[in-house]
N, C-alpha and C positions, 0 to 999 in steps of 0.2 A: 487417541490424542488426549495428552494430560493436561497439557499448557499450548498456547499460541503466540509464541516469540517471536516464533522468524519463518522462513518459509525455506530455508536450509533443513527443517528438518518434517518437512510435508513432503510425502512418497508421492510418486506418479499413481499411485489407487489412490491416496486419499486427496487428492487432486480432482480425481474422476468420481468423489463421492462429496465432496464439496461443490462441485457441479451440478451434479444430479439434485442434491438436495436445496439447492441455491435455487434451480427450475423451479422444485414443487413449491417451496416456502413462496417465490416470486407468482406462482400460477396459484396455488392455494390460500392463500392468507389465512381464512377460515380453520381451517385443517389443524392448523398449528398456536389456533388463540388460547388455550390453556396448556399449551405445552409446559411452560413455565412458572406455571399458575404458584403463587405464594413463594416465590425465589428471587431474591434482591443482589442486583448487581451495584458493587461500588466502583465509583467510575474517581479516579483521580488524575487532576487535570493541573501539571506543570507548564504546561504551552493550550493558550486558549485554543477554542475550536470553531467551526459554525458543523462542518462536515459530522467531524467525529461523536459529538457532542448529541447531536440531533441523531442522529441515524441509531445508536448505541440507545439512546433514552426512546425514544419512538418504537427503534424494534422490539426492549426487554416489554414496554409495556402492550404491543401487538401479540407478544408471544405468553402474557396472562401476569410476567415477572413487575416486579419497582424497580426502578433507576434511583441511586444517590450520587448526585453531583458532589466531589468533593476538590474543593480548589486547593493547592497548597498554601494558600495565606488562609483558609479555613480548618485545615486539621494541623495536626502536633508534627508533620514531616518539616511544615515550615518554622517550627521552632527548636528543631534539633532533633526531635527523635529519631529513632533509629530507620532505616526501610525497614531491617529485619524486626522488630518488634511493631511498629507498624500494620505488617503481614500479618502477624501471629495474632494482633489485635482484630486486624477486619474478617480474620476468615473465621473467628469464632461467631462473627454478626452477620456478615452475608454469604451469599454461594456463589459467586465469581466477580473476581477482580479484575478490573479494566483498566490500566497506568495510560496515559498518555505525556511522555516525562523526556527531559534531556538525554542523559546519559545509559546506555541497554543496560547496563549494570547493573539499575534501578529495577528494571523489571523483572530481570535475572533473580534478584535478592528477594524480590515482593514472592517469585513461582519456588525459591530454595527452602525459604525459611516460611510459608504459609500451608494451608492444607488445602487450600480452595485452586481452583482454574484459574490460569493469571493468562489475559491477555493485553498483547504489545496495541495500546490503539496510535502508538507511533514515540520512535526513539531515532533519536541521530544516528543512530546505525540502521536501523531497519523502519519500515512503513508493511509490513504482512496484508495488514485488515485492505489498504490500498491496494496492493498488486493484486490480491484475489478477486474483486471488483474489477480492476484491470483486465484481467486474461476471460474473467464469465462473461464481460461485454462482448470480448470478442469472439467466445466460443457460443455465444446466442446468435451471431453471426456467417459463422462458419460454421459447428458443429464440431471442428477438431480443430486444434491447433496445432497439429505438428505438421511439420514443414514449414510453417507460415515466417516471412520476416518481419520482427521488429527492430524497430530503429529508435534507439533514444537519442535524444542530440541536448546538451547542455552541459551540467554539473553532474560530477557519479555521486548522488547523493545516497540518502535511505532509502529512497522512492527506486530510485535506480538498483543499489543490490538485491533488494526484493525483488524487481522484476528480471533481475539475470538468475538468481534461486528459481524463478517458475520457469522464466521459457527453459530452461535446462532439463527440469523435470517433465517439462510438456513436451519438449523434442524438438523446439522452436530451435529459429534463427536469429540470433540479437548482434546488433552492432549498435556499438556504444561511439558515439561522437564527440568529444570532451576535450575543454583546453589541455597542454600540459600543466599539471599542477594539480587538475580538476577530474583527474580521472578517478574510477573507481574504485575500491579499496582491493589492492593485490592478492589478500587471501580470498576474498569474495571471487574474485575473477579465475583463481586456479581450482576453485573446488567449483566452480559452475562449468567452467569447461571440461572438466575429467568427469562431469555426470552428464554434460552433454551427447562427450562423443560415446558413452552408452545408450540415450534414447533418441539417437539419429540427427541429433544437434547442432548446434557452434554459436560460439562467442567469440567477438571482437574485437578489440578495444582500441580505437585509432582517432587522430587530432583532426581529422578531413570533414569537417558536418554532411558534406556535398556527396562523398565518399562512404558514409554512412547508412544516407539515405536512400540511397538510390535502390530502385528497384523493389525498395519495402511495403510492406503490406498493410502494416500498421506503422503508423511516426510518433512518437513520445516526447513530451517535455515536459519543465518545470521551471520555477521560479530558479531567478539565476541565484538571487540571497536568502535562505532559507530562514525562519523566525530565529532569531540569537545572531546573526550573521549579519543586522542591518546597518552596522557600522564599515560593513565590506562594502556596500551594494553601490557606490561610485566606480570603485574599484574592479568589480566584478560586473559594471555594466560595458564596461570597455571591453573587459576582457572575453567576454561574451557575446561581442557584438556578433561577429558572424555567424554565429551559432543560432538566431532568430529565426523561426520555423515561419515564413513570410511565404507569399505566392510563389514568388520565384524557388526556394528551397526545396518547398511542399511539390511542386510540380515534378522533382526527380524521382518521388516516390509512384508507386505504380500508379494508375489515374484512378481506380478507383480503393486508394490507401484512406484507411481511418483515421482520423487523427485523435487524440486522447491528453488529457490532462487532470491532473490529481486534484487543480484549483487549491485555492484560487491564485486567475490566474491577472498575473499585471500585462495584461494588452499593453502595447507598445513597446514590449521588451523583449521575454522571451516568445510571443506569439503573436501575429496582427489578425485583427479583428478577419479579415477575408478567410482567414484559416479558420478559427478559433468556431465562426457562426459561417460557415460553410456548408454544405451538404455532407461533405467528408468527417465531419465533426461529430463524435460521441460523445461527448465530455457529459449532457446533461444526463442520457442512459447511466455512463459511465456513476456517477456521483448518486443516483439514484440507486443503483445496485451496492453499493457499502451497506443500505438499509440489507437488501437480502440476503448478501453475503454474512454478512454479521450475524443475522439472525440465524444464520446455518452451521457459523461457526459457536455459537455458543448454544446451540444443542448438541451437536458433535462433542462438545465439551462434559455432556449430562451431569449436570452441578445435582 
């Protein structure tokens, strides 16, 4: 593993080795406190964080490394320079770079043009570092994930194509619940399904939440207006109404279905509080495991 962009291109083994090592880091702390020792991660940060931010800065420093927060109204991206010069500049100073930025592009350009480990910590096309935390919650739970259903119900955002990139590769079952308009991105959806139905799979993508849900094992959602998107979110509370993973929804899922969210999340919209702080509810595991995940994927990286 060079780079950490997307989750399109993480094997069903290195799935099962980010797993494995996601346990030990999460079971050993100790074990892995100088792993990193004297290696500085620059962290640049186009869309704030609480998640991203903390977990990324916490782990490099758990695992012996420095974190440098760089905001882009602090460094020269927000006054014109280049990504790709940019790249060429931080990777002569640190040993892996962490974007968390608008457009995948950006991150694309920072892993082309740089010499160091570039990882996606979330782009309007993809969210990787999230679903990977995703699928470990659940595989601490289960022990395997294939066969299992997920169900995501809302917007096919980045959160969403990352998590049809994994359960594909893990052998899952995803059905996707989504307005028209709001569905998933069509390349996403045909290259997850044809890696599907080779590791016992399927993908679905249909307008029914109720339809969706049913019968799953795990239930997914997210914020209906995504950061950059807040001048939609009138617009997109309407049209998302039914789509609200509420008692009544959550109840078609199996009885004992997880429930899961990337946070944060806006109670009273897309999740009600009965769901959200339920007994079925992973979210806090979930949001805690970014810290482990992370830390596993940026030794996997070996800067």
């Amino acid at each position: 593993m060079k780079h950490f962009l997307s989750l399109k291109d993480v094997s069903t083994e290195e799935w099962k080795e980010l797993f494995d090592l996601s346990t030990d880091v999460k079971k050993n702390p100790n074990k892995y406190r100088q792993s990193l020792s004297g290696k500085t991660l620059g962290m640049i940060f186009q869309k704030s964080s609480t998640r991203t931010r903390v977990s990324f800065e916490v782990g490099m420093y758990q695992l012996g490394g420095h974190a440098l927060f760089l905001s882009s109204n602090d460094i020269q991206i927000g006054r014109g320079e280049t990504i790709a010069d940019t790249s060429r500049v931080l990777s002569r100073m640190v040993d892996i770079i962490m974007a968390r930025v608008f457009g995948h592009d950006i991150v694309e350009d920072l892993a082309k043009y740089g010499s160091v480990p570039v990882i996606n910590g979330l782009s309007d096309f993809s969210h990787p570092c999230q679903a990977v935390a995703d699928y470990f919650t659940l595989y601490e739970r289960w022990g395997d994930c294939r066969g299992r259903k997920i169900a995501y119900i809302g917007d096919g955002n980045n959160v969403c194509h990352s998590l049809l990139y994994g359960a594909a590769a893990l052998g899952m079952h995803m059905t996707v619940g989504a307005p028209d308009g709001y569905k998933p991105d069509a390349g996403v959806v045909e290259f997850s399904t044809d890696l599907a139905a080779k590791t016992g799979g399927s993908i679905a993508i249909m307008t029914d939440p109720r339809e969706a849900i049913r019968n799953a094992d795990a239930v997914y959602t997210d914020v209906w207006a995504s950061m950059g998107q807040e001048k939609e979110y009138y617009e997109r509370k309407k049209i998302f109404a039914d789509y609200q993973i509420n008692g009544k929804l959550f109840s078609l899922a199996k009885k004992y279905a997880f429930f899961l969210h990337c946070l944060p999340a806006h109670r009273g919209d897309e999740v009600t509080d009965e769901v959200i702080d339920s007994a079925n509810s992973v979210v806090w595991d979930e949001a805690e495991n970014r810290l482990h995940c992370q830390k596993a994927i940026m030794l996997l990286l070996k800067p």
